[in-house]
N, C-alpha and C positions, 0 to 999 in steps of 0.2 A: 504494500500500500504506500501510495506516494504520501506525505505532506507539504500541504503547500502552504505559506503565510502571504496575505495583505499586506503594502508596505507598510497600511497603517497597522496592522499588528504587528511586526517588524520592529517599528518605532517605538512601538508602546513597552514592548518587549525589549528591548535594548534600556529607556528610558527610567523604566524598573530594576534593571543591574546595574545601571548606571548611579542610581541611588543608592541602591545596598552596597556598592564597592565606593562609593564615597565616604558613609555612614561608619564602615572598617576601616576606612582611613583613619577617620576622628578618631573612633575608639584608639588604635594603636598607639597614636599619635597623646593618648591619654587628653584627649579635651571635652572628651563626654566619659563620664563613667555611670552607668544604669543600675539602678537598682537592683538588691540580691532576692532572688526568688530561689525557689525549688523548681527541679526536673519532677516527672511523673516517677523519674525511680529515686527521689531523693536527693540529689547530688545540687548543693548547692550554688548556685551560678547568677551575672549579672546580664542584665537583658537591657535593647535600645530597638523603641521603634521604629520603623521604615514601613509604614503606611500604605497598604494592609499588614505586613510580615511583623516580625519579632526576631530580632537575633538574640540568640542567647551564648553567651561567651566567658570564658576567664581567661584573668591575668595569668600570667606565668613569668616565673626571672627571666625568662628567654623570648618572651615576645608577649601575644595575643591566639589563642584559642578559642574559633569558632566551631561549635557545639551542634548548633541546632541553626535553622530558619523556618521558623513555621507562621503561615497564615493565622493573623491574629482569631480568627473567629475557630481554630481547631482548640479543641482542648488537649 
């Protein structure tokens, strides 16, 4: 099965990565830091939104660790 995109879904789609790989910019760059939640298995972690999504991530002596990206309306 082929797929094909619209350029406007193309753009929309770029537009939206374009966002979340700006947004991990920040974070590494440590100019946002998100609040600490829980994972569904426990594992405590900080989150920053990117609207619809959620990145959930931690710090580490060695950089930034991205965890998760899930659609805010997923539980």
């Amino acid at each position: 099965m082929t797929v094909l995109f619209a350029p406007e879904a193309e753009a929309d789609f770029a537009k939206l990565g374009q966002r979340i790989f700006e947004v991990i910019d920040r974070l590494a760059a440590e100019e946002y830091q998100g609040p600490e939640t829980a994972l569904a298995n426990g594992e405590r972690v900080n989150s920053w939104p990117v609207p619809p999504f959620r990145i959930y991530y931690q710090r580490t002596p060695t950089g930034l660790w991205i965890l998760r990206i899930y659609h805010q309306a997923r539980r």
